[in-house]
C-alpha positions as a Markdown table, in Angstrom:
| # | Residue | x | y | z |
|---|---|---|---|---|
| 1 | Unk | 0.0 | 0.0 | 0.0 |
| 2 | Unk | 1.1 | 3.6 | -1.2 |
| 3 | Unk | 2.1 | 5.7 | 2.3 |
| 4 | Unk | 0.6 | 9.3 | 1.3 |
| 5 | Unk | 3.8 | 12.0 | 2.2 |
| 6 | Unk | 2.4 | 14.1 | 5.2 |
| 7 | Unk | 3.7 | 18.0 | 5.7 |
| 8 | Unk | 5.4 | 19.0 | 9.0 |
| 9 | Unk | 1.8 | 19.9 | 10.1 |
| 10 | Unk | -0.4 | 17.1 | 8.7 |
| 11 | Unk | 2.3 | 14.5 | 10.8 |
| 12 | Unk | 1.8 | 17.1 | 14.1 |
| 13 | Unk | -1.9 | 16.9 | 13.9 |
| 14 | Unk | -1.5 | 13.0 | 13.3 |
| 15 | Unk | 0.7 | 12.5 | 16.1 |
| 16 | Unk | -1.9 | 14.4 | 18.6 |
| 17 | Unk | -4.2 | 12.4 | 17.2 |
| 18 | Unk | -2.9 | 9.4 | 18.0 |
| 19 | Unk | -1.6 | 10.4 | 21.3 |
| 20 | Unk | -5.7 | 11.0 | 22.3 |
| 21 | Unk | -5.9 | 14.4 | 22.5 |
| 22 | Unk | -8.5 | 14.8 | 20.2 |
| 23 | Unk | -12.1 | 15.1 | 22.1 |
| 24 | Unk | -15.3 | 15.7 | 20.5 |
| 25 | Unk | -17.2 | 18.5 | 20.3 |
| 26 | Unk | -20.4 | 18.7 | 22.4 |
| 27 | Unk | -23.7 | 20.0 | 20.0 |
| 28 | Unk | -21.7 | 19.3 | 16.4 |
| 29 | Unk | -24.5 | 19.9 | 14.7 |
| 30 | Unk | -24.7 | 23.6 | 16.3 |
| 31 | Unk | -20.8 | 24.2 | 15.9 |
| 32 | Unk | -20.7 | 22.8 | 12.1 |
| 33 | Unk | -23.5 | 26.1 | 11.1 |
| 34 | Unk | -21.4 | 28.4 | 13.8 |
| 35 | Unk | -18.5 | 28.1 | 11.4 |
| 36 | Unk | -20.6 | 27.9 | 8.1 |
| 37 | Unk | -21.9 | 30.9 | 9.4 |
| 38 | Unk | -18.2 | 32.2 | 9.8 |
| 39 | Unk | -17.1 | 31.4 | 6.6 |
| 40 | Unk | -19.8 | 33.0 | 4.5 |
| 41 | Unk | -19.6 | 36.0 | 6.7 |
| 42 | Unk | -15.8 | 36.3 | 5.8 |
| 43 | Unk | -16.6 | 35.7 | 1.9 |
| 44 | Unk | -19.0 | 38.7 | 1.5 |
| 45 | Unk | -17.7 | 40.6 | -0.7 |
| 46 | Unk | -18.0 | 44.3 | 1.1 |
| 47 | Unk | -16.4 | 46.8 | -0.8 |
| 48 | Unk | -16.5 | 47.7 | -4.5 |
| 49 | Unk | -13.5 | 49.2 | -6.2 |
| 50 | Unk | -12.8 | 50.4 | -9.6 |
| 51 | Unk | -9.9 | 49.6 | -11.6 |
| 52 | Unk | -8.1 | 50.2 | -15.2 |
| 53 | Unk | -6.7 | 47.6 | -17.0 |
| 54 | Unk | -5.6 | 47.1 | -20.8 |
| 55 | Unk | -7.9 | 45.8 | -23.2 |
| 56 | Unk | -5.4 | 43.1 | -24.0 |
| 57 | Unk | -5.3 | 42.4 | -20.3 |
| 58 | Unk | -9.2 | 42.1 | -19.7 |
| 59 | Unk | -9.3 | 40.2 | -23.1 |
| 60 | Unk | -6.4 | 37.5 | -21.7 |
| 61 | Unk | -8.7 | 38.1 | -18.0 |
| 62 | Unk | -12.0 | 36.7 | -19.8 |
| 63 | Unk | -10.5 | 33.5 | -21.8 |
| 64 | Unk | -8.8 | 32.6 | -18.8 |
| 65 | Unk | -12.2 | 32.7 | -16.7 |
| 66 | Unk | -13.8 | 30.8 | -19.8 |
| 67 | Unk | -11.5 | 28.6 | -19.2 |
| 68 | Unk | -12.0 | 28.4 | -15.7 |
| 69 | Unk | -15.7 | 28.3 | -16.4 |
| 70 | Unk | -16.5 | 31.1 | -14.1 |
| 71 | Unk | -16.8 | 35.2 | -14.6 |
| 72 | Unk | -13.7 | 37.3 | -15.4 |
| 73 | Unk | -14.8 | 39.4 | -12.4 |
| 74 | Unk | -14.9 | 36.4 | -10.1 |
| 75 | Unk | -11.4 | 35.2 | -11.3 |
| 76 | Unk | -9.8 | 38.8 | -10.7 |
| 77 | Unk | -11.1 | 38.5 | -7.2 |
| 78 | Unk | -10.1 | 35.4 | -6.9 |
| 79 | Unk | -6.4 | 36.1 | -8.0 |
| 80 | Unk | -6.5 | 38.6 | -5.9 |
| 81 | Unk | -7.8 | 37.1 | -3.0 |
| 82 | Unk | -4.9 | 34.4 | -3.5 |
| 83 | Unk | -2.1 | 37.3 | -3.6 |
| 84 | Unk | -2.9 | 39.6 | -0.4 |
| 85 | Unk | -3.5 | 36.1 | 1.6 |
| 86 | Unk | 0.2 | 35.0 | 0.4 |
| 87 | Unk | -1.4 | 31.6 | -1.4 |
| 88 | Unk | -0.5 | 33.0 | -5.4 |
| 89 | Unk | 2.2 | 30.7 | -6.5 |
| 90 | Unk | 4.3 | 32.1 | -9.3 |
| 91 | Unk | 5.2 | 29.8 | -11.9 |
């Protein structure tokens, strides 16, 4: 059988795992829509800005969402989203 390669943090939560320090959580049902609820409210989108880019940049911004299969809006926020929270990889 293939043994999956755990990061540093994957083998620390393992480890307490094992080591029974896990306990579960009284009411689950409650605390699974207390932190639905959380992650919508972070996901809002609150603020609306307004922005000028190239027309060959927005044209290259709209095949990449076709692509994607979503809205070039949606994809600009999303690649932004991905570069203030340190998670946009560069090539």
């Amino acid at each position: 059988m293939r043994q999956l390669k755990l990061t540093k943090d994957e083998q620390d939560i393992l480890r307490s795992y094992e080591r029974g320090e896990w306990r579960p959580v009284k009411n689950m049902q409650a605390e699974m829509l207390r932190f639905k609820e959380m992650a919508k409210r972070s996901l809002r989108k609150g603020r609306r800005i307004n922005i000028r880019l190239s027309e060959q940049d927005v044209h290259r911004l709209q095949i990449s969402a076709l692509r994607e299969g979503m809205p070039y809006q949606t994809l600009i926020a999303s690649v932004l989203h991905k570069y203030v929270s340190g998670r946009l990889m560069p090539r």
